[in-house]
N, C-alpha and C positions, 0 to 999 in steps of 0.2 A: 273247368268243371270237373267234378270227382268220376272215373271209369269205375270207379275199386264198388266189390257189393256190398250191401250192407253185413253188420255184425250184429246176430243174436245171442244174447243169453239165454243159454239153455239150463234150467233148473231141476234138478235129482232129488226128490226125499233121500233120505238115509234109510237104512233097512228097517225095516218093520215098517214104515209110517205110508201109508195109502192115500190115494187120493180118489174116491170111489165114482166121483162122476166127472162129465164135462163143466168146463167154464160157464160156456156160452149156450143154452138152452135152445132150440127150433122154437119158431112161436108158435108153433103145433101145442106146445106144453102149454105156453101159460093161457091158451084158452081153456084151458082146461079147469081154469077158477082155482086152483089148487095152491096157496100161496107158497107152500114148500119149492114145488116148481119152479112155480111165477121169479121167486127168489134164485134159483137155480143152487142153490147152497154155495155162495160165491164165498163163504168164511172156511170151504174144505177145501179151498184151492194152494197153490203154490202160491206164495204172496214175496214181493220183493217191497220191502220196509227201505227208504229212506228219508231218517230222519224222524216227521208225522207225518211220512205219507206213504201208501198202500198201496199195490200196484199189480194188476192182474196179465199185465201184456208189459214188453219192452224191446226195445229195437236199438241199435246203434249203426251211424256212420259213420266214418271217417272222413275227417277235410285231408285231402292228397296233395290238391295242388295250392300250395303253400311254401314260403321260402325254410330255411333253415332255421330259422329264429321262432319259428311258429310251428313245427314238426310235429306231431303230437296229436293235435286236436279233434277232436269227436265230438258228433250231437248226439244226444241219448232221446229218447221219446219214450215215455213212460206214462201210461193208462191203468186209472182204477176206477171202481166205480164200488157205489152203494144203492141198496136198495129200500124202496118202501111199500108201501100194499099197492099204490097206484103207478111209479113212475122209478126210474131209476139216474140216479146222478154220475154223471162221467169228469174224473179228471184229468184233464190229459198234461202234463208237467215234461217239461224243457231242461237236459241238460246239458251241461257244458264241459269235456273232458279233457282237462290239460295237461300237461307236463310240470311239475312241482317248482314254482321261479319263474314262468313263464310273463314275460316282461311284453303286453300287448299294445303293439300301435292304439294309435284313434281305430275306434271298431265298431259296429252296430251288427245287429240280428235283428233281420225282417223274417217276421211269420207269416206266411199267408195259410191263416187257421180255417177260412171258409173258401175253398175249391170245389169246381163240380166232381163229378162221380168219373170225369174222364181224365183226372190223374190218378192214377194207378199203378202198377206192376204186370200188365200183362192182364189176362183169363184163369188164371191157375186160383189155388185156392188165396183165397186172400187171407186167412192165418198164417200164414208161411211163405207167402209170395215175398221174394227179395230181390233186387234190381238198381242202377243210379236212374237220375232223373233223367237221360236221356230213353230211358222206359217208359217213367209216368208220363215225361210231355212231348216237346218236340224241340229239336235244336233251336229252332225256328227263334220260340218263345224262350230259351233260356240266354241264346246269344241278347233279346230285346231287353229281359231282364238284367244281364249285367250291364248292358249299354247304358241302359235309362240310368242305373246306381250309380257307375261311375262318370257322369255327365253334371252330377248334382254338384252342385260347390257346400262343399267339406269343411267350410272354415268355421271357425265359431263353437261354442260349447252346444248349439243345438243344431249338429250333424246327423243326428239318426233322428229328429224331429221332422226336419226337412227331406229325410227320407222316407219315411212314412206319409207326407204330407204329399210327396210326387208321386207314390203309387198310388195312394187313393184318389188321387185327381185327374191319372191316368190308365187308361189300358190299353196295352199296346196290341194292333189285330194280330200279330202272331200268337199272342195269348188269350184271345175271346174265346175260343172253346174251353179254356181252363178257368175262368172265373164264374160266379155267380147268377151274375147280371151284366151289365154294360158297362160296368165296372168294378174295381177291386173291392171287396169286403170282409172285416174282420183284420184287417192287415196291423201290425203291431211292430213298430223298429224299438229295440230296447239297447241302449248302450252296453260295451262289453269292456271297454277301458273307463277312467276317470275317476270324479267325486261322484257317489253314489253308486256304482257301478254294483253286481252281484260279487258279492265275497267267496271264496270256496267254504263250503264246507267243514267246520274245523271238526278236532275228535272230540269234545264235547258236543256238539249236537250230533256227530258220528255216533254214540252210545247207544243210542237205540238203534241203528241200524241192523236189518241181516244182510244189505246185498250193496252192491257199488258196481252199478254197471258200465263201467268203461273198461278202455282197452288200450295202453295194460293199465296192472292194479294198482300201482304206485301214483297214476296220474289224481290231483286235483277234480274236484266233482262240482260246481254252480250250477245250483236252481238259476235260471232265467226268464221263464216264462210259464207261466199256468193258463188254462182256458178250462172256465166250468159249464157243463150245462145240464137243464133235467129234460130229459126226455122220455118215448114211450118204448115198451119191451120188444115193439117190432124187430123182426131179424135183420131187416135191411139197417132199419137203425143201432143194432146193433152191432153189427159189420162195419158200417160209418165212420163208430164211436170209437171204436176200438183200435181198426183195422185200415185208416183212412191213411193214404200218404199226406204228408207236411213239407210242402217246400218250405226251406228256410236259405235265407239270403243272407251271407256272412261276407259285409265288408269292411276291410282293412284300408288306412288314410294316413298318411302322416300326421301326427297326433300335434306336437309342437317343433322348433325347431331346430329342436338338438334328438329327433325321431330319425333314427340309420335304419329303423325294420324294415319301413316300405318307403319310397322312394315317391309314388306316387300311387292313387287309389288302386285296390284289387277288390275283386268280386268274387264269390264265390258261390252256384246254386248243389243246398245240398237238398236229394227226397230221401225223407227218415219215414218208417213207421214202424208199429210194434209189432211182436210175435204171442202171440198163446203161448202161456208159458204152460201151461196141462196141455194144449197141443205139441207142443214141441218137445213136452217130456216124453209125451207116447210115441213118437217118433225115435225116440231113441234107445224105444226097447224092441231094437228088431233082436230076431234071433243072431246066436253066435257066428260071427265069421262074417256077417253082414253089415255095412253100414248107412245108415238111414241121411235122405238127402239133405235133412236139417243138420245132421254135425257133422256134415264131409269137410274133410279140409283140416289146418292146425289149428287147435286149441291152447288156450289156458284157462288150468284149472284154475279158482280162485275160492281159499276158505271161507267159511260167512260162521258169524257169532247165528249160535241155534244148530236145527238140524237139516238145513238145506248146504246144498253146494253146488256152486255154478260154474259153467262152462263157458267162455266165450269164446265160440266159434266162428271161424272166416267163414262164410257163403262161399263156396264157390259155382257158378252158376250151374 
């Protein structure tokens, strides 16, 4: 399991260009019948574009404990939303950040997109709260989670089928506070090797992009996963939607057998979730000589096509 914290992109206007209010609205406002409010002006925010998709919040992790041949890799979680006069739509988008060649065993990603409210980062503010999974959950349930994944037989072309098929059918008691019900729900295994697999990214559909959030910049970007939903303007739903941790379960298998990566199955639990990017800009304008605990640590800069540029910054706790 990953020790390392997560990594946010932090986003900078360029001079002149303001950003006049918050993202995220109190729902003090939108009773207020006001739909200016209600809307929160979510189109004067800092937006990270890739590809066709919009994104108001993003967060990255690092997968650490991985062999040589897999060194690199990162989950990105990326949240956008739009609004209407009654309800507002959340997308929250899965990605995958690799090293450019990166040659992957048999591999799957398990989402478990629907968790109670008792995975988390701690008390602190949930726009900025950063931490590994052994914060959100408990050893308990992460050691049961790798057990169960790697116990699965792995052979066949539907190995992450069969993997999603034993969480949902299972829950293990070290993880009953962390799921929904009495059992898993929402749970999604999506292959990361093979035929069909998600493709990187190429620079044709890179064209519209302003932002590429991994780390570093050179690495490969896969869409993996999307989950959409409509919801009400509530705060808590919107803290939820936004700001909710994502276990994600990335295992590794000998794929066929002339596969040298891994030897035999690995597991790996990563908790991703996103950052306010207008919260985390504000944090970064403390006065001279100070530095704010959103970009403590080394960074890299990275250019973006427009007038934004972003930071990716190590957390350190």
């Amino acid at each position: 399991m990953s020790l390392s914290p997560a990594i946010a992109p932090i986003f900078r206007p360029a001079p002149g260009h303001h950003f006049p209010c918050h993202t995220f609205c109190p729902e003090s406002l939108y009773r207020q019948q006001q739909p200016a409010l209600r809307r929160c002006r979510l189109s004067h925010h800092p937006k990270c574009t890739i590809v066709d998709k919009v994104f108001s919040a993003v967060g990255i992790a690092p997968l650490e404990d991985v062999g040589d041949d897999l060194k690199g890799l990162s989950w990105t979680k990326a949240v956008g939303a739009s609004d209407s006069s009654s309800d507002r739509q959340y997308d929250q988008s899965f990605y995958l950040g690799a090293p450019l060649g990166v040659q992957f065993p048999g591999s799957c990603a398990i989402f478990f997109s629907q968790v109670s409210d008792r995975v988390r980062f701690g008390d602190e503010n949930p726009r900025l709260s950063k931490d590994t999974c052994n914060q959100a959950m408990t050893d308990g349930c992460i050691d049961a989670l790798i057990k169960r994944a790697k116990a699965v037989d792995l052979s066949g072309d539907d190995a992450c089928e069969k993997l999603q098929t034993e969480f949902l059918s299972n829950l293990d008691s070290e993880c009953a506070s962390f799921a929904t019900g009495s059992k898993w729900v929402g749970v999604m295994s999506v292959p990361l090797s093979g035929d069909g697999s998600p493709r990187p990214i190429d620079s044709q559909q890179n064209a519209s992009s302003n932002c590429w959030p991994t780390s570093p910049r050179n690495n490969d970007l896969r869409l993996i996963h999307s989950t959409n939903s409509t919801v009400d303007f509530k705060a808590e739903t919107v803290t939820k939607n936004f700001f909710g941790v994502t276990p994600i379960l990335t295992v590794f298998f000998p794929g066929d057998d002339n596969d040298t990566i891994v030897s035999q199955p690995e597991a790996q639990l990563t908790c991703v979730k996103a950052i306010d990017l207008t919260t985390a800009y504000n944090a970064t304008s403390a006065p001279s000589g100070e530095t704010s605990d959103a970009v403590r640590g080394t960074g890299l800069s990275v250019a973006l096509v427009g007038v934004l540029t972003v930071t990716f910054a190590v957390l350190l706790g």
